[in-house]
Every structure is written in structure tokens, then in C-alpha cells.
C-alpha positions in Angstrom: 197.6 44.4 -46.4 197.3 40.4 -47.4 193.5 40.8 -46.3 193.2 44.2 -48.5 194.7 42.7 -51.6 192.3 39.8 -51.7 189.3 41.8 -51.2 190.5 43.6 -53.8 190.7 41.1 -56.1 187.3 39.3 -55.1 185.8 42.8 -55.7 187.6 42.9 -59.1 186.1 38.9 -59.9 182.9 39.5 -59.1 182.6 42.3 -61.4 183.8 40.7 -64.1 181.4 37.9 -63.4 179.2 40.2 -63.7 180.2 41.8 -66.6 180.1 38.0 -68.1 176.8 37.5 -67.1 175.6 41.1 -68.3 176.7 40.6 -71.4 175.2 36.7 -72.0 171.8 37.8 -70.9 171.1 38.0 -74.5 170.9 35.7 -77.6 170.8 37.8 -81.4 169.3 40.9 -80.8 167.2 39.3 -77.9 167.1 40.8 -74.8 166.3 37.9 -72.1 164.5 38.0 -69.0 164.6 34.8 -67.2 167.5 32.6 -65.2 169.4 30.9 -67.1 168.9 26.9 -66.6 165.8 27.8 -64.8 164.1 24.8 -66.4 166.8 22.4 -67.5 166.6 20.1 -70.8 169.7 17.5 -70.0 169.8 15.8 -73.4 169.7 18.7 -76.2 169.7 17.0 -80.0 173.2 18.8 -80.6 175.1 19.3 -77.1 175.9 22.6 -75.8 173.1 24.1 -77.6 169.2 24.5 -78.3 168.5 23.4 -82.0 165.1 25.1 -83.6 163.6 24.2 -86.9 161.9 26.8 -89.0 160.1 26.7 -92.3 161.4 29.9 -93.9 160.7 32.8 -94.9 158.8 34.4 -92.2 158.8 37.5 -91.9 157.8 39.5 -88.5 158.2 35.9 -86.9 161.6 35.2 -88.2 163.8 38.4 -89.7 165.4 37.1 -92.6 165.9 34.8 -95.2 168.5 32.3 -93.9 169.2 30.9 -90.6 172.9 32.6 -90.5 170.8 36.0 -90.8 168.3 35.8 -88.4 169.0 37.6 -85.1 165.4 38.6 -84.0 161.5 38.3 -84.6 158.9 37.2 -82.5 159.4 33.1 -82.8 163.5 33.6 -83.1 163.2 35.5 -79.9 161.1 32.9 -78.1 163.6 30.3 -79.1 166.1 32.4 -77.4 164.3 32.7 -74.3 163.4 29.0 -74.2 166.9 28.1 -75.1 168.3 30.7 -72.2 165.8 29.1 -69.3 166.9 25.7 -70.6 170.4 26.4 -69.4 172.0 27.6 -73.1 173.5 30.7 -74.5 173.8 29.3 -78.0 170.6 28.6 -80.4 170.8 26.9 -83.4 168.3 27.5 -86.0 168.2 25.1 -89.1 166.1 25.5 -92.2 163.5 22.6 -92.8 160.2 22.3 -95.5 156.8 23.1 -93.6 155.1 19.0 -94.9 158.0 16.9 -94.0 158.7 19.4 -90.6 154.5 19.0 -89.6 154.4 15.4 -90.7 157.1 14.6 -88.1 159.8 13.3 -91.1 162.4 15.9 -89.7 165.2 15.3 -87.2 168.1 16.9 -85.7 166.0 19.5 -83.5 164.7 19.9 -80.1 161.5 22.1 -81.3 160.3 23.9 -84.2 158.0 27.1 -84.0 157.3 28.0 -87.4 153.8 28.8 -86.5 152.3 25.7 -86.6 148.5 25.0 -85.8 147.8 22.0 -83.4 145.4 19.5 -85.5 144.4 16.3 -84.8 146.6 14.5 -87.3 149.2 16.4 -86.7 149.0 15.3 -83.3 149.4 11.8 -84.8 152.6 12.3 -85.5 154.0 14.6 -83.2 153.9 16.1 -79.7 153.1 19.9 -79.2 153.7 22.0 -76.6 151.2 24.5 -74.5 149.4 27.0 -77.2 150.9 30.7 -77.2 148.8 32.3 -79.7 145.7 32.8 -81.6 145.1 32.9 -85.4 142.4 32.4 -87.8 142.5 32.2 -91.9 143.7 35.4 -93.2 142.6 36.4 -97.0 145.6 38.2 -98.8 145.1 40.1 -101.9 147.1 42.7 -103.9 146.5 46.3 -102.9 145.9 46.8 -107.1 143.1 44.2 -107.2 141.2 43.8 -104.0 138.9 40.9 -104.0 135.8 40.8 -101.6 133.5 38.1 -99.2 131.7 37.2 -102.2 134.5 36.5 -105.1 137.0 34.8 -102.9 135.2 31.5 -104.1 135.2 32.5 -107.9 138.4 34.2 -108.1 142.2 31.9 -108.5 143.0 31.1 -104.7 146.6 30.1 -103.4 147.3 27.8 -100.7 150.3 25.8 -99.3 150.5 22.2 -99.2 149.6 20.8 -95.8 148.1 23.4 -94.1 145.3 24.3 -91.7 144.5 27.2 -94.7 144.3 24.6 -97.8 142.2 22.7 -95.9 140.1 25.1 -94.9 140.0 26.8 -98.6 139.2 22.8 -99.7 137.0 21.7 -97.2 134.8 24.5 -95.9 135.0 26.8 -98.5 135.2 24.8 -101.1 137.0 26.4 -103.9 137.4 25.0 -107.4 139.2 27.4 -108.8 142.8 26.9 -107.0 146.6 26.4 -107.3 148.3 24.3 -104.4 152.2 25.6 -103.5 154.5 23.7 -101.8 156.0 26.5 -99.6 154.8 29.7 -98.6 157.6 31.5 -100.4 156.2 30.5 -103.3 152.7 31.5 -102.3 153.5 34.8 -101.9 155.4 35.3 -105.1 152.0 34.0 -107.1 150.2 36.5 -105.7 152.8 39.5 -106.3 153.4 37.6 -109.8 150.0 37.8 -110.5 149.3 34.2 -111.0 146.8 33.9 -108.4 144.2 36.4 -107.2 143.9 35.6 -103.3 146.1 34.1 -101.0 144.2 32.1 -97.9 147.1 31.4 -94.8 147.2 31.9 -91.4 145.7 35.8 -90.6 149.3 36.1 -88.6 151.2 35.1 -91.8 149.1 37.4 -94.1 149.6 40.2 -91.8 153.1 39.8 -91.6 153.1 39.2 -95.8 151.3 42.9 -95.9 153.8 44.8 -93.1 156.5 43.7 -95.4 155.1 43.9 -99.0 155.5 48.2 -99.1 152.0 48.6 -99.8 151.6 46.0 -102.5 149.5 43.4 -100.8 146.7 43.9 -98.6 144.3 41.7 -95.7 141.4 42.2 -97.1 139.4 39.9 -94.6 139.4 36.9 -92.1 137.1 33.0 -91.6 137.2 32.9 -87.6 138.9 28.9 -87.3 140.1 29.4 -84.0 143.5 28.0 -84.6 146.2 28.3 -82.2 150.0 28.0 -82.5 152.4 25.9 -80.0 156.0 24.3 -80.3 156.3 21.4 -82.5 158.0 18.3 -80.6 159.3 15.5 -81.7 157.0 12.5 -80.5 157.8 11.2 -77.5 161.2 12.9 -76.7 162.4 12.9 -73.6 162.9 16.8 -73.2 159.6 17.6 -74.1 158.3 18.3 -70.6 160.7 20.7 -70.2 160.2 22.5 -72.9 156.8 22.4 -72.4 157.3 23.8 -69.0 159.2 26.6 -70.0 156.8 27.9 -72.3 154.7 27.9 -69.9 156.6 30.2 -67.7 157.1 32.1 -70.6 153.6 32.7 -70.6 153.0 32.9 -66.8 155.5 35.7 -66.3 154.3 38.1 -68.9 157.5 37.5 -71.5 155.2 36.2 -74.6 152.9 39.2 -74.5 156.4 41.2 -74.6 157.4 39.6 -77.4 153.9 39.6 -79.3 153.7 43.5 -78.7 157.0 44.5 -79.8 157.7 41.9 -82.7 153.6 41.9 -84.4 151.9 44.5 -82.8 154.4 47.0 -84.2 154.6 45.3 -87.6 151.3 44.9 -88.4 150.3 48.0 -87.2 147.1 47.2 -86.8 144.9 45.2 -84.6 144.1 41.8 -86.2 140.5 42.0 -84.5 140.2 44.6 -87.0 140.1 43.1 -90.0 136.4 41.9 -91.0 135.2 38.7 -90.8 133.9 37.1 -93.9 131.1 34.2 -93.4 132.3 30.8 -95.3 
């Protein structure tokens, strides 16, 4: 009877353990797929959690407008599964400004994903991890007043300070006619405003602008720059092989396609191969 009774109640343990575990296997709305701890980071910036910087709003990427709010998107999720294989249940996102975050003057956080190009200067200043995707400069209009290959240098372009697109826009294309914004929030609201005829950023973020615009805004074409997103690391830190290694698996196993299909793929709507290519 002894024997019986503590059978019994090592059945009844192990099914609550597994209840526990059941239920943790997810952070937000994210539903995880590796082990837990699989790749360990021992010396988090804020213990008992992962800590993620974003530059915010990002929609598609990041769903919704403050940290307290976001529970799932394509980068939010990722930070969940990196978080998860690095041994923790609770991820911390924190709001940061896209210059100070790319020109390594932030602090407090493991990583950011805020999907951020690897450059060469950048690289200066920071450490990135292993690439996961691919983007090129997108050209974002409104749906009202279209603009085509050949007016995108005459017409009032938009870009946002410090990135891959202004310097593109600058550089290669080289616009005259332009008005510089310090974040991409305020980007976007030129364009819907009015104030600017053509917004050039990331073809990822200009997709994402038009799948959540209702119509108003539209990709109206694409420069191949063969860009490519990875985690943004602080320089030198010591958990950065980890990390690095856990996106990696990420990869490996099949979980950032996952992510890529059900969080863009279904937003978008569309293909971004699709969208024409315009010659600089």
C-alpha cells in the first residue's frame, strides 16, 4: 500500500511537471520549439531574463506600439526563441532610438533586432550576429499618388537618419530634393501627411508600412542592395558567441523560415521578389 501511494504521487508530480513545462513552452503569443537552456548565456545584462532593444514602431516585425504591448511579430518572436534556448522564460523588450541603438551608444541589452543591416561602420562599433534575412531598398508611395522609376529622383524623397536607405537615396541615387527624419515613425507620417512624395527604407519595412496602411500607401518598386539583417551585439560582450550560436540553430532547424512565413509572408501578402526592380 506504502509502495502504491508513492507511485501515486510520483505519477501525480510528474504530471504537474509537465503541465509546468507545457505551459512555459511559450513567451507572448510565441509558440517555442527548442530546449530550454539548450545554448546557455551565463551573464544576461539584467539577471533572470533576456533583455532586447527595439527601435519602434515596427509593424509585422514587432506588433505594437510600446514594449508593454508587444506579444508577437516576427523579430519579438525570435527574441523569444533566442531567449527560451538561452535558458529564460522571461524577455524583456526596451524601447531605444535607431542612431544612438546602430552607433553602439545604447546599453542595458543583450541584443537588439530591429532590423538592422550589417555595414562596415557599423561594424566599427558593434558586433553582429549570423545574418537571417534578406532585404533591399524598398520605394513607398501613397496609393493616391503613385510615383514611378523615373520621378523618384525629381519628386520629395523621405529617409531616416542613419540608414542603409538614406545612404543609398544620398549616395547612389543621388537625390536633391529630400527631407531627412530622425525615426521611422516620423517617416511614415510625412508620407501619409503628404509632406513628402516617396518614402526609400528597407523593402521589409515598406512592406510591412503597406500591410498595415488599409490601402493608403503602396511599394511601388525596389534598388537590389543586397542587404541583410542580423542581431545587433554589443562589442565585444562576453555572451555574444552564444547568442550567435543560437541563431544559428535557429536557422539550422528550420524555426526562422517558420517565423518568416507566418509573421511576413502572411502580412505582406505578397512575394517581395514581386515587386519590380528599378535601375539607380
Amino acid at each position: 500500500m506504502i509502495l502504491a501511494t508513492r507511485l501515486l504521487l510520483a505519477g501525480f508530480a510528474l504530471c504537474a511537471m509537465a503541465a509546468t513545462a507545457s505551459a512555459a513552452d511559450k513567451i507572448g503569443n510565441c509558440e517555442l520549439t527548442g530546449a530550454k537552456g539548450s545554448i546557455p548565456i551565463t551573464a544576461p545584462a539584467v539577471p533572470g531574463q533576456l533583455t532586447v532593444a527595439v527601435s519602434l514602431p515596427a509593424p509585422v516585425w514587432w506588433n505594437g506600439d510600446t514594449p508593454e504591448a508587444i506579444k508577437d511579430g516576427m523579430e519579438y518572436c525570435l527574441a523569444a526563441e533566442i531567449a527560451w534556448r538561452a535558458g529564460y522564460d522571461k524577455l524583456k523588450v526596451v524601447a531605444v532610438e535607431f542612431v544612438p541603438l546602430v552607433g553602439g551608444q545604447t546599453s542595458g541589452h543583450d541584443l537588439a533586432l530591429s532590423e538592422i543591416s550589417i555595414t562596415e561602420e557599423r561594424k566599427k562599433l558593434v558586433d553582429f550576429s549570423v545574418p537571417y534575412f534578406n532585404s533591399d531598398i524598398g520605394v513607398l508611395t501613397r496609393a493616391d499618388n503613385p510615383v514611378d522609376e523615373k520621378a523618384v529622383k525629381s519628386v520629395t524623397v523621405g529617409i531616416q537618419q542613419g540608414t542603409t536607405g538614406a545612404a543609398f537615396a544620398l549616395d547612389v541615387l543621388k537625390v536633391t530634393n529630400y527631407s531627412v527624419y530622425a525615426e521611422r515613425a516620423d517617416l511614415l507620417k510625412a508620407l501619409r501627411d503628404g509632406d513628402i512624395d516617396a518614402a526609400l527604407t528597407d523593402t521589409s519595412i515598406t512592406l510591412s508600412a503597406e500591410a498595415t496602411d488599409a490601402g493608403k500607401t503602396k511599394v511601388v518598386g525596389q534598388y537590389k542592395t543586397g542587404e541583410i539583417y542580423a542581431a545587433l551585439l554589443p562589442k565585444a560582450n562576453t555572451n555574444n558567441a552564444a547568442l550567435d550560436k543560437i541563431i544559428q540553430a535557429i536557422i539550422d532547424d528550420g524555426t526562422m523560415k517558420k517565423l518568416s512565413a507566418k509573421y511576413l509572408a502572411a502580412a505582406w501578402g505578397k512575394d517581395p521578389a514581386s515587386i519590380p526592380y528599378f535601375q539607380p
